[in-house]
Structures are given as structure tokens and as C-alpha cells.
NUBADO-757511 format. One record per residue (C-alpha): x, y, z; residue in one letter. Coordinates in Angstrom, 2 decimals, padded with zeros to 5 digits. Last residue first. Layout:
<recs>
REC        x        y        z  r
REC        X        Y        Z  a
...
</recs>
This chain:
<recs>
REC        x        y        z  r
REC   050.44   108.88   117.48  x
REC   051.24   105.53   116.14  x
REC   051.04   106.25   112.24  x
REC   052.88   109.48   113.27  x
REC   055.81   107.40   115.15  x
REC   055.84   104.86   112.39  x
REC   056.66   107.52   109.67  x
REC   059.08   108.65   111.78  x
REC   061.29   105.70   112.69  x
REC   060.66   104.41   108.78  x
REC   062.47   107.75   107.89  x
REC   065.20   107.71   110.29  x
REC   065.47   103.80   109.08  x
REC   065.75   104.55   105.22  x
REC   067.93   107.94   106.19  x
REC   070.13   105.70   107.99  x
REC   070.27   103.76   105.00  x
REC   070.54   106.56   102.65  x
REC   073.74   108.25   104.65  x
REC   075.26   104.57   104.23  x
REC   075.00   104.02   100.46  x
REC   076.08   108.05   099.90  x
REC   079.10   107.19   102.33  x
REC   080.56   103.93   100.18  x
REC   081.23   105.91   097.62  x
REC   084.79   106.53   099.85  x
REC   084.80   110.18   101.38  x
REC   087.79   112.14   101.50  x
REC   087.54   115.33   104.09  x
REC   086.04   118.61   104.60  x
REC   084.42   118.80   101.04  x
REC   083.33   115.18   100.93  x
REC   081.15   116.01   103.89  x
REC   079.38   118.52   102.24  x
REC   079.01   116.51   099.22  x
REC   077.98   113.60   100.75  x
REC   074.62   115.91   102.92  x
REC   073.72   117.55   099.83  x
REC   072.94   114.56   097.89  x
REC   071.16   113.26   101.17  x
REC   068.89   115.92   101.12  x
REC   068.36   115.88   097.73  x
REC   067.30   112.21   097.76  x
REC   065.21   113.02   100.81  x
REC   063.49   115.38   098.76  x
REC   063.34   113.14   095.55  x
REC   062.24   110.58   098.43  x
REC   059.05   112.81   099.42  x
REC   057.90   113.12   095.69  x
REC   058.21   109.64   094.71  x
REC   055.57   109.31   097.74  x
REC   053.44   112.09   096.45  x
REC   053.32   109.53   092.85  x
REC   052.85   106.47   094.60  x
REC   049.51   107.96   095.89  x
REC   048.82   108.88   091.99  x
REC   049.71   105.99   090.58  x
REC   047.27   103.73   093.23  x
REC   045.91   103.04   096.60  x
REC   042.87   101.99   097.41  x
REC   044.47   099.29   099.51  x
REC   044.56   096.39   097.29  x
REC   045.66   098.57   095.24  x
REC   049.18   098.78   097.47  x
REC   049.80   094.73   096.71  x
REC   050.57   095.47   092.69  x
REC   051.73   099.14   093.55  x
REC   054.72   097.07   096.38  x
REC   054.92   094.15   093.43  x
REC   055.53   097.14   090.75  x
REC   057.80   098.74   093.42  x
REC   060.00   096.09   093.79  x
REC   060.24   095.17   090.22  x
REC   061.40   098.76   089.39  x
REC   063.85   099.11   092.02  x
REC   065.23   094.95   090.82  x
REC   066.42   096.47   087.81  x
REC   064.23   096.54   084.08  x
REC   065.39   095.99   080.98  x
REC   064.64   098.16   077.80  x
REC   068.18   099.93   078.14  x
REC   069.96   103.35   078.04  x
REC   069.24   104.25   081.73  x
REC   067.45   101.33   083.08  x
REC   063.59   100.82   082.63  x
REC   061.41   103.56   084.18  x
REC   058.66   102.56   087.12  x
REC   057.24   105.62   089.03  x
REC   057.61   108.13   086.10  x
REC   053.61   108.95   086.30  x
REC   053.47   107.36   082.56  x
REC   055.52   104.52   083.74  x
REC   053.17   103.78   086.91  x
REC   049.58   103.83   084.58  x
REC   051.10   102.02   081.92  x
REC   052.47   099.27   084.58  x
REC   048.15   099.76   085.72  x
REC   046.79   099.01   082.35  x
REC   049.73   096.28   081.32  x
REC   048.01   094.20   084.33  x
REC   050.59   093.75   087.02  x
REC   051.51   090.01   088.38  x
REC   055.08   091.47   089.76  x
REC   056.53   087.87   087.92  x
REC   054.77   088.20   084.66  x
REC   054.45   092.09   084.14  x
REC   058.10   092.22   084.72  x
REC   059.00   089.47   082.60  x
REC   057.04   091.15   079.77  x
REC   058.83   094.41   080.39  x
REC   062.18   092.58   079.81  x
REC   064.40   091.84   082.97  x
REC   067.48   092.53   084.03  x
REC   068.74   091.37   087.35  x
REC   071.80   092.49   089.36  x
REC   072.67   090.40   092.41  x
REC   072.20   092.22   095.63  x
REC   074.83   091.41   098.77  x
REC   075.35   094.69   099.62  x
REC   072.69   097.05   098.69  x
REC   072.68   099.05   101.70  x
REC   076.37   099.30   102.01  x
REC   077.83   098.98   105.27  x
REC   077.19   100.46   109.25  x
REC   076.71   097.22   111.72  x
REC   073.05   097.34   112.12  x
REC   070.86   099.64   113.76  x
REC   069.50   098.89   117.08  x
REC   066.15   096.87   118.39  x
REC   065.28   096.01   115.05  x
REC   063.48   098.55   112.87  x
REC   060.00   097.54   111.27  x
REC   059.90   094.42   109.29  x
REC   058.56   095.42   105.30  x
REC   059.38   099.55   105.77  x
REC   062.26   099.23   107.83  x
REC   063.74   095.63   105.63  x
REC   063.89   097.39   102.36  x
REC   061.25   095.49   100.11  x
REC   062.01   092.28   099.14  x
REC   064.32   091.30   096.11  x
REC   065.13   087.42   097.23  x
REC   068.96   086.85   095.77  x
REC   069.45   082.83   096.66  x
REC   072.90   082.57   095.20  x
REC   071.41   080.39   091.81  x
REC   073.08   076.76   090.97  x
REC   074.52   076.08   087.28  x
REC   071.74   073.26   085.94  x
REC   072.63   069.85   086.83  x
REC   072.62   067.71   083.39  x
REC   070.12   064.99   082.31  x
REC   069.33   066.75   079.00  x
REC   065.73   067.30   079.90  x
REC   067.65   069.65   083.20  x
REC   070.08   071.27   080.65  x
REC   067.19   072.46   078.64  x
REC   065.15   073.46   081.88  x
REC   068.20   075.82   082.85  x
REC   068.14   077.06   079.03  x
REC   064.82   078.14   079.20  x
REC   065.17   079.68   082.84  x
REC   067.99   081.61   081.85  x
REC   065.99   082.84   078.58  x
REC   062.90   083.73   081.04  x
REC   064.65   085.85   082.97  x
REC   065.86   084.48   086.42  x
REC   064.23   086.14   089.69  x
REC   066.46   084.47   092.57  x
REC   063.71   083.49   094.64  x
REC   060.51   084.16   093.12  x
REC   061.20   083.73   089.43  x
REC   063.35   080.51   090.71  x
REC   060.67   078.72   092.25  x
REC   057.72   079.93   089.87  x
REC   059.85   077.72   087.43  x
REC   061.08   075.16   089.49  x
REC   057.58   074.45   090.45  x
REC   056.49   074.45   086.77  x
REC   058.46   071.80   086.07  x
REC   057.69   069.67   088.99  x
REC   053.79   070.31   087.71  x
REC   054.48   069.20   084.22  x
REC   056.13   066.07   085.94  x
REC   053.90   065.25   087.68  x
REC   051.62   065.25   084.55  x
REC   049.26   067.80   083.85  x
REC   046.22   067.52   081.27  x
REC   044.82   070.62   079.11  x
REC   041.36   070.37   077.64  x
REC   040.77   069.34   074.30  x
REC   037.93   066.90   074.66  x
REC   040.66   064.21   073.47  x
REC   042.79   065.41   076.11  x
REC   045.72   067.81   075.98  x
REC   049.04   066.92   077.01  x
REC   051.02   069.81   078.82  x
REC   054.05   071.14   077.60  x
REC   055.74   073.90   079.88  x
REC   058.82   076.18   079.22  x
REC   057.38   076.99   075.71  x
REC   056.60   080.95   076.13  x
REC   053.10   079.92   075.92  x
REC   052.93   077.22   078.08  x
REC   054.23   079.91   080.72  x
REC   051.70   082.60   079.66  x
REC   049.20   079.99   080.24  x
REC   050.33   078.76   084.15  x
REC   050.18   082.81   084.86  x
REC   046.81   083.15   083.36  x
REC   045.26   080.07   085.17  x
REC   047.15   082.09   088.31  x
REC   049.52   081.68   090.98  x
REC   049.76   084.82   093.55  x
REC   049.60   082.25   096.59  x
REC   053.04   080.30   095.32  x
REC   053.78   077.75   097.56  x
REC   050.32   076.09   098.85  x
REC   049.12   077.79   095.33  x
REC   050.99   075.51   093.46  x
REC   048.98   072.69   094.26  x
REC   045.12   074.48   094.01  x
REC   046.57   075.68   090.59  x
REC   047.46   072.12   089.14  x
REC   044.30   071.25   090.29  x
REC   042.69   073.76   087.96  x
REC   044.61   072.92   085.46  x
REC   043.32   069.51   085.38  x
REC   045.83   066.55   086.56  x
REC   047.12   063.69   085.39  x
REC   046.89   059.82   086.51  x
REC   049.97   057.69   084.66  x
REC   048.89   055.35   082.14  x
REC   047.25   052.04   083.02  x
</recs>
């Protein structure tokens, strides 16, 4: 008897216990770049073997937790049909800054970078579309307002723009969109200023490592999530 497969649609009610934001589209797009190969029945539907939906668990596993472009991921699965161990990922999980996601814990952390720790990713506009589930209508929408830019000099994207495509991807659900993102780009070009001017008149009275701009913006993160709370509240 052969082995018992599964519909796509199953597939998706599995995945879904893990990865909520799983789609039929999603599942597609990854057949389509290759990383998947699903029998198809003689009716012509798609049919998903274990290990199709293994696979595809590692995939959405290591989008969402250490948010490997698509070549890593092709050569990872490469090495894995080869019988090796593919190299091993520092979980990296790009969330958004802890006082806006959490709140503020009961006192500030010990004072150090606010990126420390952060792996650099680079990802292609496609990837970002895939993993921050955007339609290309609303990405337009955010790069046309200046909200989501690619690095200086490159067509890859850094883990800023992927966290606010996810934050305008959840945000709509609210009613809010480009233009709401916009006044808020607004506010931390202020605060950006603010802090600007802040380094550079304390780098005048005495040496300053880079390390100051990194901490003035944290406690400008929390001063600011502090506040915004406080009005919500009041």
C-alpha cells in the first residue's frame, strides 16, 4: 500500500498550529521557487507526503526564526537530500523593539547597544513580500510614502524594513495604513533629530564612543513608549 498523503488543504490546517499566517498562496510560491515537490494525482491535484510537509516545516521554520533568503534555504535543503547536517542558524527572531511589542519592564536594562545581538539579513523584494505576507499593492503603497526603502546602494532589504512591513501587514487590520505610518515616520525624524543633536553636544564636551547614539535612542525608545502609554491611559 503506498504511503497515505495529504491535500493541500490539510497540509495548511497542519502548518497552521505553527505558522498562523500560512497560506495556499504561500505553500505555491514555495513549489514554485523549487524548495517543495509535491506529487500530483491522476485528477491533477497536488498530494503531500510527510515528508513534503517536514520540508516545508523547516522552511517556514527558518523564514520565521532566523529569516534565511531563499538561496540559503535552497542550499540548506540540498545538503539535507544529500544526507549532510546543514550549518546551524543563531536563533536571530526580528520582533518589534521590546517597549512598543511588551511594554517597559519594571526598570531599564543594563545600558548597551540596542541592536546588540542582531544578525544582518538581506533579502530580495520577493522575499520580503513572502515572509511579511504583503500584497505588492500595499509594499507599493509603503515605498512610494518612503516608509520601506531597500539599503543604501542595494536591492536588499534589512531587518527595519521587514519589521515594519509585518508591523503595516498587522496595522491594516486596524484601519490603519501608508498614510498613518507616514505621521509616525514623521515623529521619529523628530526624535531622530533630537537625538542627532543630543551626541553631538555631548561629543563636544568630551569623547564619546558610537556606542552613545545606540544608547541615547534606546532610552529615547522607552521615554517614548512611557509616554505614548501614559496618553493611551489617560
Amino acid at each position: 500500500m503506498p504511503p497515505a498523503t495529504k491535500s493541500i488543504g490539510q497540509v495548511l490546517k497542519v502548518l497552521k498550529e505553527d505558522f498562523p499566517d500560512i497560506s495556499i498562496s504561500k505553500i505555491r510560491f514555495l513549489e514554485g521557487e523549487g524548495l517543495i515537490s509535491p506529487e500530483r494525482a491522476p485528477s491533477g491535484y497536488r498530494r503531500y507526503s510527510d515528508h513534503d510537509v517536514k520540508r516545508l516545516h523547516y522552511i517556514l521554520d527558518v523564514q520565521k526564526n532566523h529569516y534565511l533568503p531563499l538561496k540559503v534555504i535552497r542550499e540548506n535543503l540540498e545538503a539535507m537530500d544529500a544526507g549532510e547536517q546543514p550549518p546551524a542558524a543563531a536563533p536571530s527572531q526580528p520582533t518589534l523593539p521590546t517597549p512598543v511589542a511588551e511594554g517597559l519592564p519594571p526598570a531599564l536594562p543594563p545600558q548597551r547597544p540596542a541592536i546588540a545581538g542582531k544578525r544582518t539579513i538581506h533579502i530580495t523584494r520577493k522575499e520580503l513580500l513572502q515572509i511579511s505576507g504583503l500584497t505588492e499593492v500595499t509594499l507599493s503603497e509603503l515605498e512610494q510614502h518612503g516608509l520601506v526603502t531597500p539599503r543604501r546602494g542595494t536591492a536588499y532589504y534589512g531587518r527595519d524594513a521587514l519589521t515594519i512591513a509585518v508591523a503595516a501587514r498587522k496595522l491594516a487590520a486596524y484601519g490603519m495604513d501608508a498614510r498613518h505610518l507616514r505621521a509616525i515616520k514623521q515623529v521619529a525624524e523628530r526624535e531622530a533629530a533630537l537625538i542627532d543633536q543630543a551626541v553631538q553636544a555631548h561629543s563636544r564636551r568630551r569623547s564619546t564612543p558610537r556606542q552613545s547614539v545606540a544608547e541615547v535612542m534606546q532610552l529615547v525608545m522607552y521615554a517614548h513608549a512611557a509616554l505614548l502609554r501614559s496618553s493611551i491611559r489617560s
